[in-house]
C-alpha positions in Angstrom: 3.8 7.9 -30.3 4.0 10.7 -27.9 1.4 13.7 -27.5 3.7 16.5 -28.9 0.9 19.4 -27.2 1.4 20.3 -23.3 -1.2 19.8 -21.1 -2.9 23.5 -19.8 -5.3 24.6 -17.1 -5.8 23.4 -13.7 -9.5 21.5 -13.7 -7.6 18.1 -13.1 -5.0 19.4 -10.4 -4.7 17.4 -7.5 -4.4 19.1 -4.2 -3.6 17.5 -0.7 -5.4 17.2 2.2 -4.2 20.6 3.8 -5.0 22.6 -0.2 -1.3 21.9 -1.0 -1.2 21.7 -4.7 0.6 18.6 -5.9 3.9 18.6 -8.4 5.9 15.7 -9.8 9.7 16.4 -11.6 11.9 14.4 -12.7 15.7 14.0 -13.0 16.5 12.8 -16.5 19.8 11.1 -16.3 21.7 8.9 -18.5 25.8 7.8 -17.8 28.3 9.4 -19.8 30.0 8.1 -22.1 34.1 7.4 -22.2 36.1 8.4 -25.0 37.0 4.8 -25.8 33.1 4.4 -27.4 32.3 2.8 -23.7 29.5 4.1 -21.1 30.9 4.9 -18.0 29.7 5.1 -14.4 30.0 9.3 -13.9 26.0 10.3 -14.0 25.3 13.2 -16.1 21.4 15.3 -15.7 19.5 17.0 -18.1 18.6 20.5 -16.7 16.1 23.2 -18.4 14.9 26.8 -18.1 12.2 28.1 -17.0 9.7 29.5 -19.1 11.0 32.8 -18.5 14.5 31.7 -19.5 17.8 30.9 -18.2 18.5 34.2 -16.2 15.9 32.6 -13.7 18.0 29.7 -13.3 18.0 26.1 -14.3 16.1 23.3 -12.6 14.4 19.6 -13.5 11.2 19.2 -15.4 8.0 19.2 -12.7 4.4 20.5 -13.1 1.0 19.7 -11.8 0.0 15.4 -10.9 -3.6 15.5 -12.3 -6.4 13.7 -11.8 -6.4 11.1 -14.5 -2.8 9.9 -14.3 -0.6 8.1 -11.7 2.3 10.4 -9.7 5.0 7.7 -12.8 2.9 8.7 -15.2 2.9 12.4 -14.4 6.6 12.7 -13.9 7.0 10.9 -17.3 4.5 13.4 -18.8 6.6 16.0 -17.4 9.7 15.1 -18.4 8.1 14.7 -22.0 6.8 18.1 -22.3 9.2 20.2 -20.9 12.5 18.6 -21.7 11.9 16.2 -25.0 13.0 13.0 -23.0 11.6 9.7 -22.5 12.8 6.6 -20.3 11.9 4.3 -17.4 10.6 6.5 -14.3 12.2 4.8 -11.2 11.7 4.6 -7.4 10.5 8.0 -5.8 13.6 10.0 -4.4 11.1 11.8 -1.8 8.3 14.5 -1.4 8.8 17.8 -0.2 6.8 20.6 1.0 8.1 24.0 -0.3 6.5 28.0 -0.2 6.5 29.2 -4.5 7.9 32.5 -4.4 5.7 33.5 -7.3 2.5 32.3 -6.3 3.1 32.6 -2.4 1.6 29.2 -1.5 3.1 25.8 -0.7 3.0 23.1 -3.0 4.0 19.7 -2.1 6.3 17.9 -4.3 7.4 14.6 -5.2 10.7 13.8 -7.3 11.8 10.8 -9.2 14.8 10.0 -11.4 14.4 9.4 -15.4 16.6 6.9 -16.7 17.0 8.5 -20.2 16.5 6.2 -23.1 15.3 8.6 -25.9 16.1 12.5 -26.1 13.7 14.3 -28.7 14.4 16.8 -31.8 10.5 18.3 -31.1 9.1 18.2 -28.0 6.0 20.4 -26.7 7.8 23.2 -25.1 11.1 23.3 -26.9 9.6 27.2 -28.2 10.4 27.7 -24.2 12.6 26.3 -23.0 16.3 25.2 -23.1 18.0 22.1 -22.2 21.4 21.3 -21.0 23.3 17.8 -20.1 25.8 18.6 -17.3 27.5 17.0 -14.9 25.9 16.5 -10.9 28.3 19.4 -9.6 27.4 21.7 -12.6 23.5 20.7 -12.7 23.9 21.3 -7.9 25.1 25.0 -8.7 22.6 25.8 -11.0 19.6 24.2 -10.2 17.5 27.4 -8.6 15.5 24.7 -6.3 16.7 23.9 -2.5 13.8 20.3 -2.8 15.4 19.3 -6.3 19.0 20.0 -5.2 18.4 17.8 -2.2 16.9 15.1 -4.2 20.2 15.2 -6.6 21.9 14.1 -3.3 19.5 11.4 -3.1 19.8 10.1 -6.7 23.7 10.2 -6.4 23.6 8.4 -2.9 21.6 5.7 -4.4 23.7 5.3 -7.4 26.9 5.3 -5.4 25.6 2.9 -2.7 24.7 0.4 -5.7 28.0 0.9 -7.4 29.6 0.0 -4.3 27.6 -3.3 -3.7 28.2 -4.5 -7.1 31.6 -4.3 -6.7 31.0 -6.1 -3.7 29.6 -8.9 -5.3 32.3 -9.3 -8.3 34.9 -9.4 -5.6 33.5 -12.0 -3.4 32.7 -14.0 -6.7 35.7 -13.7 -8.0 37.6 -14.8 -4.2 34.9 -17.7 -4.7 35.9 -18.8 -8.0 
């Protein structure tokens, strides 16, 4: 069962070494599915608001990486809590050091993909906030984040490079057979 309240407060942020507070997002993602029934290969993200609503853009969950909880667990929590999705957190896409606008400091963040395998009617944040499946061109235009846009690129490079070697292998297996 998931905890259906969002964590609050910052007495279990972790900071770096410079006083860098430390984020974790996630890109939920699942593959969309063809009109014959069949999953396909064309990724498709989940994007949400912010807090303040969609007229301040779109971008991936991400929040504070507390104390208690490993950088996976904290991108799962995230990814919980402000988009009402669960899955299997993979291989980290990179860190980043960005300036918040709001706040005027720089955060270092650290972004991994979500392979979706449940999407949520409730969720902790669903009062505020919106989410939206869209395609990795739509999700690139509207994601309000240069770090998270960047790893996008990384997510679909990593996909692409895979779907390539597979391919790869059924044609040699198939000139060995």
């Amino acid at each position: 069962m998931a905890c259906m309240v969002a964590r609050s407060g910052r007495e279990l942020q972790r900071y770096d070494n410079m006083g860098r507070r430390q984020v974790v997002g996630c890109i939920p993602y699942r593959f969309k599915n063809c009109s014959d029934g069949l999953t396909g290969d064309e990724l498709e993200v989940l994007v949400i608001t912010s807090q303040k609503g969609q007229t301040q853009g779109m971008m991936f969950p991400k929040g504070g990486w507390e104390l208690d909880e490993s950088v996976e667990e904290a991108a799962s929590r995230e990814s919980l809590e402000e988009a009402g999705v669960l899955g299997n957190v993979e291989d980290e896409l990179g860190k980043w050091n960005f300036l918040s606008k709001r706040h005027g400091t720089f955060y270092e963040g650290f972004m991994f993909p979500l392979f979706v395998t449940k999407q949520l009617d409730l969720w902790p944040e669903k009062s505020v906030r919106q989410r939206i499946w869209m395609t990795v061109d739509e999700a690139r235009e509207v994601c309000r984040h240069w770090w998270m846009k960047e790893a996008l690129d990384i997510l679909v490079e990593r996909h692409t490079s895979l779907q390539q070697l597979q391919k790869e292998e059924l044609a040699l297996s198939c000139s060995l057979s």
